[in-house]
N, C-alpha and C positions, 0 to 999 in steps of 0.2 A: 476226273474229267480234265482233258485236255485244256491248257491256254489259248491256245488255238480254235476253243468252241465260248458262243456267248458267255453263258453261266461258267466255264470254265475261267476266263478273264474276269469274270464279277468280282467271282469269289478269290484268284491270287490278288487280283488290285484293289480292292475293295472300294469299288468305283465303276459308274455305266464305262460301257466300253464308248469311244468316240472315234467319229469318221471325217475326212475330208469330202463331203460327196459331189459328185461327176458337174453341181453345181461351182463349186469352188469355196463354199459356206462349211462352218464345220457343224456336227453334227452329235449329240450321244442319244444311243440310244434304251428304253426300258422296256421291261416284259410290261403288257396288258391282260388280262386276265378275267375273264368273267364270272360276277358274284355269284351269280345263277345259272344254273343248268339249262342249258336247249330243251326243245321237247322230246328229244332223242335221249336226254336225262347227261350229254356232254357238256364238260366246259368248255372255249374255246381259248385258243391264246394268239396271238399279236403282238406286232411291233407297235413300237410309240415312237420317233424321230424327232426329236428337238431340235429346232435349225437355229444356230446363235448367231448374232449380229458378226460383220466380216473380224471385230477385232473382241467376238468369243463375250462379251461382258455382260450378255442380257438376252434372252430368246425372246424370237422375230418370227416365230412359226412353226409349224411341224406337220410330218406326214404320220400317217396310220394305215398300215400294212389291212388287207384282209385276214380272218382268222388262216392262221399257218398252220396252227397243230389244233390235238383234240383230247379232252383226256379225258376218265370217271370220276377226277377227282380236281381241283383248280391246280392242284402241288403236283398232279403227274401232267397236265398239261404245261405249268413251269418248268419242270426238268425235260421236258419235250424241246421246248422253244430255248433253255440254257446248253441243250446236246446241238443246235444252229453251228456248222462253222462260223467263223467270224467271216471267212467269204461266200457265205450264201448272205449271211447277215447285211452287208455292204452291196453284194448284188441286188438283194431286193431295197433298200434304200436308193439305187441309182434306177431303180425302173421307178420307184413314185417318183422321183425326181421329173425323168423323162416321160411321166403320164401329167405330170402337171398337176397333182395332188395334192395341194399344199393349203391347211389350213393356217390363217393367220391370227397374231395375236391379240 
């Protein structure tokens, strides 16, 4: 896998990837992952946005993506969402931003 895709950066830095977003806050983000099958018998997967105070020491909020991918299994719906470029990844990070989606702490 690419550095250049989510799960590719996970796994060289062994670490969430993190963003500056279109807010000017910084940002990393994690896979979400449902425990339980839909009734279609799918798992879903999602973003998680951590939004951290301007100087990074404490999170102050975060967005949550709608389910992105879909899989038979929760570990192919993860590699789903870890195959994300890193700039789709940040693209949908600035559209919650710009919908004003933001759950506080």
């Amino acid at each position: 896998m690419s550095e250049f895709t989510l799960g590719g950066y996970m796994e060289l830095h062994d670490r969430a990837a993190a963003f500056t977003g279109s807010d000017g806050l910084p940002y990393s983000v994690a896979l979400w992952l449902d425990d339980e099958p839909d009734a279609r018998g799918r798992f879903g997967g999602a973003l998680l946005f951590v939004r951290w105070t301007s100087s990074g020491d404490a999170p102050d909020g975060h967005h949550e993506s709608d389910y992105l991918v879909w899989g038979e299994t929760p570990d192919e719906a993860k590699e789903r969402l870890g195959a994300m470029s890193l700039y789709d990844v940040k693209a949908t990070l600035d559209e919650l931003i710009a919908a004003g989606r933001i759950e506080e702490v």
